[in-house]
N, C-alpha and C positions, 0 to 999 in steps of 0.2 A: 525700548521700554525697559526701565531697570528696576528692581523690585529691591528696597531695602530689606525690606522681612517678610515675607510671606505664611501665609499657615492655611490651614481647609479652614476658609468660614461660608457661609451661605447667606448670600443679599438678598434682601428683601423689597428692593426699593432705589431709587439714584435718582441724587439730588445736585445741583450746584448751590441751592440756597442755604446754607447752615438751621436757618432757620426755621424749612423743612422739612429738614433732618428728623428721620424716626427709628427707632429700633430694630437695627441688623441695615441701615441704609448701606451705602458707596458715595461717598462725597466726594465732587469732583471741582477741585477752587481753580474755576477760571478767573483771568483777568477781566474785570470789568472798565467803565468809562472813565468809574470815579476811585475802585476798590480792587483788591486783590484777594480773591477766596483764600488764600494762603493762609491770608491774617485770623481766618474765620473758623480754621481746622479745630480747633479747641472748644469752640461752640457747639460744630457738628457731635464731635464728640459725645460730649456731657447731652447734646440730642438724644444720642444711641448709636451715629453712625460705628461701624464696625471695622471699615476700610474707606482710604481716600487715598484721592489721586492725584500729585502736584506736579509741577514743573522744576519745581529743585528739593531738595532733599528737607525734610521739616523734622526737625528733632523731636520726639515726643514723649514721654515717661510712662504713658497709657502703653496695655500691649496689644496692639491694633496694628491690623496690616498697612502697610504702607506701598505705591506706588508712584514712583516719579517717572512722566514720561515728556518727550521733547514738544507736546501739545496739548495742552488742554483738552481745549477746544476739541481736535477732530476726534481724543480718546471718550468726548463725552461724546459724540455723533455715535462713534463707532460702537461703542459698551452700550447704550442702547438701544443700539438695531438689532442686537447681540442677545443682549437680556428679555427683548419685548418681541423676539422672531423676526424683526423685521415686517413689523405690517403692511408698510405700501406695496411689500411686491403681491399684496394678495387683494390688493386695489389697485382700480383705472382712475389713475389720479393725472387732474390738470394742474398745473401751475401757471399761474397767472401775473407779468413781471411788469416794469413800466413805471415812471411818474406819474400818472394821470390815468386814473379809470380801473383800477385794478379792484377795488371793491364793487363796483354796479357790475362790473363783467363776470365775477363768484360768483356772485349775485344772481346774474341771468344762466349762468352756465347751471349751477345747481337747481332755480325752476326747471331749465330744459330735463333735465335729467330726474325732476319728481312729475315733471309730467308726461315721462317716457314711463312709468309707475319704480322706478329705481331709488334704490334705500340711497340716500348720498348723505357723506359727511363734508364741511366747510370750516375752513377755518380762516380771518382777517383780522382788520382795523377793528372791526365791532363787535364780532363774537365770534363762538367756536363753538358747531351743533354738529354733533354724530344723530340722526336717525330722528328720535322725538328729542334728544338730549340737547340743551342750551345752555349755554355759559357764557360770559363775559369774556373778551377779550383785555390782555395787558399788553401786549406786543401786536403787530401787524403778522408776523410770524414768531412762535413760540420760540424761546431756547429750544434744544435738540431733542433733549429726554423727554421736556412736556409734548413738545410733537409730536413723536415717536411713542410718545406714552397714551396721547390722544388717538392716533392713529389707529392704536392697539385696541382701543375703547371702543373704536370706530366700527372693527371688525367684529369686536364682543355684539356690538350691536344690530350686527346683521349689514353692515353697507357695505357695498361693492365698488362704489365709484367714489368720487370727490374733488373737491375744486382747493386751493390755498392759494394765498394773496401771498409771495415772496418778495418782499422789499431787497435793496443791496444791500443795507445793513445784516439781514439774515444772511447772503449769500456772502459775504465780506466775513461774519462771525461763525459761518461753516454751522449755521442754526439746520440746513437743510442737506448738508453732505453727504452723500450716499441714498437719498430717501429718492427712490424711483418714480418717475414721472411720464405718463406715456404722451402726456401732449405738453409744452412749452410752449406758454403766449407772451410777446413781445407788445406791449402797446405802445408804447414811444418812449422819448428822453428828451425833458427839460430841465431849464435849473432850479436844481432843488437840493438838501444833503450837502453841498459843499463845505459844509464845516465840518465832516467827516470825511467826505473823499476826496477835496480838495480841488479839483481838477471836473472837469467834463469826461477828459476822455480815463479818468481814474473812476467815475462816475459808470461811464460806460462797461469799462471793464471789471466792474462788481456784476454788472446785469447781465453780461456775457459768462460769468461761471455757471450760469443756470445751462447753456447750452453745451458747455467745453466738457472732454472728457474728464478731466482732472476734477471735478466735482462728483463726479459716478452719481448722474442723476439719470443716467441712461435715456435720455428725452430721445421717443421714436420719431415725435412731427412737433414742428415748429409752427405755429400760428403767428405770420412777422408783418404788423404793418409797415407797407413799405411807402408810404408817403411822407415816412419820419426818413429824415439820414440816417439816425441811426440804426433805425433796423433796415435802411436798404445794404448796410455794411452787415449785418448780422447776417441776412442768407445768404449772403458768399462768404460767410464766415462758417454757418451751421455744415454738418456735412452729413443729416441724414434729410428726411422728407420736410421739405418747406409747401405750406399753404399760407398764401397771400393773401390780404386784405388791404383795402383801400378805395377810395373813390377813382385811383387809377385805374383806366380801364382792362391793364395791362393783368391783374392782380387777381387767383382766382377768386375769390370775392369781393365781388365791388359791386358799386351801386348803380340801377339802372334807371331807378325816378326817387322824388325823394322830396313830401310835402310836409312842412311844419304845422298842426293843429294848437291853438291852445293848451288842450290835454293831453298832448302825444306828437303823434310822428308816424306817416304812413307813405312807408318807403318797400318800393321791390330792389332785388338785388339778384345777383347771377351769383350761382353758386357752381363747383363741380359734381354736385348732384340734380342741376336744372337750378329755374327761378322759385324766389322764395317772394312772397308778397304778402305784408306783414304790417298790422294797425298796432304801434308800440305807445304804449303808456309813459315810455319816456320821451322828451323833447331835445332839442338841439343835436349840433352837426358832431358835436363829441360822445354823447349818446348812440349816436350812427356807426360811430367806432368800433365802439362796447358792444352794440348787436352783432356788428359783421366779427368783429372777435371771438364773441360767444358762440357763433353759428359756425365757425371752422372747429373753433374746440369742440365742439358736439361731432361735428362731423369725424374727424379725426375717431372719436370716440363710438363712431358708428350708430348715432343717433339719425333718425328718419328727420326728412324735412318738415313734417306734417309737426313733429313733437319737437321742433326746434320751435318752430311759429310759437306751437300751443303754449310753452314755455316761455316765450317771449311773449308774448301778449298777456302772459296772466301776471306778470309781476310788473305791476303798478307802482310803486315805491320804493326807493332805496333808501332807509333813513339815513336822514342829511345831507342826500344827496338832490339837489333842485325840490326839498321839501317843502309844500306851501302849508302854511299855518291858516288856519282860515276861522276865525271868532266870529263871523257874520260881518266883518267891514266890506268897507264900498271900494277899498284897495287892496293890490293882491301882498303879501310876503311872503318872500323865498328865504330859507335856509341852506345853506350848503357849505360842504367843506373845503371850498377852493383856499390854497393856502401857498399854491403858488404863482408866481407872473400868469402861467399858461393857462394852467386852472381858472384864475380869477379873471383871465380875458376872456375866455372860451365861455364861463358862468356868463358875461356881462355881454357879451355878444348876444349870447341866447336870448339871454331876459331883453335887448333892445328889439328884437324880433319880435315880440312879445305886444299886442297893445297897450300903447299906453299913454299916460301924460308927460310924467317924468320919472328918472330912475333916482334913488336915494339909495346910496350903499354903507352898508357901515362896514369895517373893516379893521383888522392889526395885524402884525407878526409876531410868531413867538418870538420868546428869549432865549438867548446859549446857542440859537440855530444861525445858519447862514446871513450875517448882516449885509451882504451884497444885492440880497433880492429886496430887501425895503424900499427903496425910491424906485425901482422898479414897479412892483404890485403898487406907490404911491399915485406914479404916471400913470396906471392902466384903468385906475381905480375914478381918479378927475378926470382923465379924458372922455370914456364912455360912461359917465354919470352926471345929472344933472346936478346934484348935490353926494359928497362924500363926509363921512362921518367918523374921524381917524380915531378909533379907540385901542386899549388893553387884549389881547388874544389869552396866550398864557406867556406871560412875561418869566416865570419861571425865576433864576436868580440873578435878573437885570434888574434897569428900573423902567417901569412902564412910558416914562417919560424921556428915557434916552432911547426905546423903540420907535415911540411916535417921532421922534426930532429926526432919525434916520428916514424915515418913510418923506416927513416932509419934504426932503429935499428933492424929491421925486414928484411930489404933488405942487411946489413951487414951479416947477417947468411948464405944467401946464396952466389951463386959463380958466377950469372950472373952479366951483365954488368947493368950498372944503370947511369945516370946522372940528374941533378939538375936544373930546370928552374922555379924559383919559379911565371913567370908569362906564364898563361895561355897559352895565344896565341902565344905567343913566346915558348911555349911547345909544341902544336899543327906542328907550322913552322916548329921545328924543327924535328919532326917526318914526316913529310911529304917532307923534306930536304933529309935526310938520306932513304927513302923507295927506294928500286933498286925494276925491274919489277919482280912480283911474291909475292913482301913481302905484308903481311896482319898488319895495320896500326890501332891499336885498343885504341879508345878514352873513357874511361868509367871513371861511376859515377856523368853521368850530366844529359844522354841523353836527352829528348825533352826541359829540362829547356832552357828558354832563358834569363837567367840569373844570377850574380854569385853576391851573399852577401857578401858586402867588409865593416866592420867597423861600421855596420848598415846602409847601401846604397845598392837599388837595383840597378846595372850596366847592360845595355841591354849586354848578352852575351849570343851564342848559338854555342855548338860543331861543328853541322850539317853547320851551316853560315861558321864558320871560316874555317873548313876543305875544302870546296870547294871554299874559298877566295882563301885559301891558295893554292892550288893542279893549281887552273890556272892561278895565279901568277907563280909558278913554270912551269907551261907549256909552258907559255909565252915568261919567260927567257929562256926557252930552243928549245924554234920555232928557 
């Protein structure tokens, strides 16, 4: 780290956004997707920032400290673990990694842990709550400083433990570098992200920094399902404590019976603390995942099995995840976020388990993301559906109609029925038009979002709204 000019000033604050920038901040221009903070120095500035931090030398007329270091990135990890004490080490924090299920497993790891009577904070996809404190999520994992600056918050607020959803993107952006973790959960690895990581096994090796030293996340246990490859590679990969999960009988947690209800799921399982036998408010065989997941990270965590159950059984709901909308119609509708191949099979497996007549799904991909997995999710989508309904997701700055054209090509393979409404809500209608009583009405790839990126505009838009707009609209016309 080389310091062009240095002088005693006193920070109040550290920001990467300019735009956040307040009086006496530390402004730190990382590279972004689209921008480079570098450009943004002068903004901060005239903010109030006081000192910033770049990667090359930035001329400036102002007399403000300046720092250039050969990282970003990890100087913003590191300045505030620095600035903010370092809060995780004075938390029993889980982290929770994976394609698939990393929000319902937060999810249930934080009930276990409020209904062990434990202050927890959580942070995901959908939001970020310290104690009584709720906020919105913008990222699945924060930048560094808001983590770290959360975390901080976390402590002000009396909590002890906590859960985080760590995407690769975080772990690739050094969003979580250095920030101590005493349990590390592996949930699996499908394809997803590849317009960022390119690769599977580049894929993979974003998800394995969570466990390597060169991240200094310190992870004492490893919760790996091993029925994924991928995480059968990661425990001979990890080299502190591994606890297994799987339906493998091999795995210390695995399943010992395991019955689908309509409203749940009533499954026992073997644990290394004895059997756990447990009436789950969630359903399907990926849901089974996410409890046995949840039920090592507690353990690890030195949660009794009695407040593992309690905690599992009390959280009913993940919004958007297998959410049913229910206006009084004589058919059921799910909502959820499935957004990838795996995801949306796994959803559509469940829901064919399901009684029913027939299935109707609507369905898109976003824009700017991986155009590989379209015909893919199009094939998975006609094949286990009686009818598909190919709409708009967040097209973002494509056009919605060269997503659906990629999808088609994957829905042309197979022999189901299919049709085309490239807006939303008038995809929704029309699925909820066509439902006779019995049919299960399945809206994935959005779930809790209330909102869909059109052209670079956020548009207030929520599956959950429209579908029960829409359903007593229809009941109405038919009183």
């Amino acid at each position: 780290m080389d310091t062009a000019r240095m002088a005693d000033v006193r920070i109040h604050g550290i920001s990467y956004d300019s735009r956040a920038c307040r009086e006496g901040y530390l402004f730190v221009a990382i590279k972004g997707e689209k921008s480079d903070g570098a450009c943004f120095i002068r903004q901060a500035v005239s903010k109030g920032a006081v000192a910033f931090a770049a990667e090359r030398p930035i001329d400036l007329d102002e007399n403000i400290t300046r720092v250039t270091v050969p990282d970003a990135r990890r100087f913003l990890a590191d300045i505030s673990r620095i600035y903010y004490e370092d809060p995780a080490s004075k938390l029993e924090l889980a982290a929770v990694t994976g394609t698939n299920g990393k929000t319902t497993t937060t999810y249930l790891i934080d009930s276990i842990l409020n209904s062990a009577g434990i202050r927890s904070c959580l942070t995901g996809t959908i939001e970020m709550k310290a104690g009584s404190r709720l906020v919105r999520s913008r990222h699945t994992t924060p930048e560094a400083s808001d983590l770290i600056q959360f975390l901080h918050q976390a402590v002000a607020e009396g909590c002890t433990h906590g859960t985080l959803e760590v995407s690769s993107h975080a772990l690739s952006l050094k969003r979580v570098l250095g920030v101590r973790f005493k349990v590390g959960v592996f949930m699996n690895l499908t394809r997803d992200h590849l317009d960022f990581h390119r690769t599977m096994e580049d894929y993979f090796d974003a998800k394995k920094l969570l466990f390597s030293p060169e991240n200094g996340n310190h992870v004492e246990s490893a919760v790996i399902n091993i029925d994924d490859p991928y995480g059968r590679q990661l425990q001979d990969y990890f080299q502190g404590r591994v606890m297994r999960f799987g339906f493998n009988g091999q795995a210390e947690i695995h399943v010992l019976d395991c019955h689908t209800r309509a409203d749940g799921t009533d499954l026992r399982i073997a644990t290394p603390s004895g059997e756990a036998v447990i009436q789950a408010g969630l359903i399907g065989r990926h849901n089974v995942y996410n409890i046995m997941a949840a039920t090592g990270a507690a353990l690890c965590l030195n949660i009794d099995l009695d407040r593992i159950r309690e905690g599992i059984e009390s959280r009913k709901v993940v919004p958007g995840r297998s959410e049913r909308v229910d206006a009084g119609q004589d058919f059921t509708v799910i909502v959820d976020y499935a957004h990838t191949p795996d995801a949306l099979e796994n959803l559509l497996t469940l829901v064919s388990q399901i009684p029913h007549e027939r299935i109707i799904t609507v369905f898109g991909c976003g824009g700017d993301r991986d155009r590989s997995k379209r015909p893919v999710m199009g094939s998975i989508a006609v094949t286990k559906s009686d009818m598909s309904i190919v709409t708009s997701d967040n097209p973002r700055s494509e056009n919605a109609l060269d997503i659906i054209n990629d999808i088609i090509l994957g829905i042309q393979e197979g022999s189901g029925s299919y049709s085309i409404e490239p807006d939303r809500r008038e995809a929704i209608g029309k699925a909820v038009s066509l439902a006779r009583k019995g049919d299960i009405v399945v809206i994935a790839g959005k779930g809790h979002e209330d909102y869909q990126l059109i052209n670079g505009v956020k548009k207030p838009f929520d599956d959950r709204k429209v579908a029960r707009d829409m359903i007593r609209e229809r009941l109405v016309n038919h009183a």
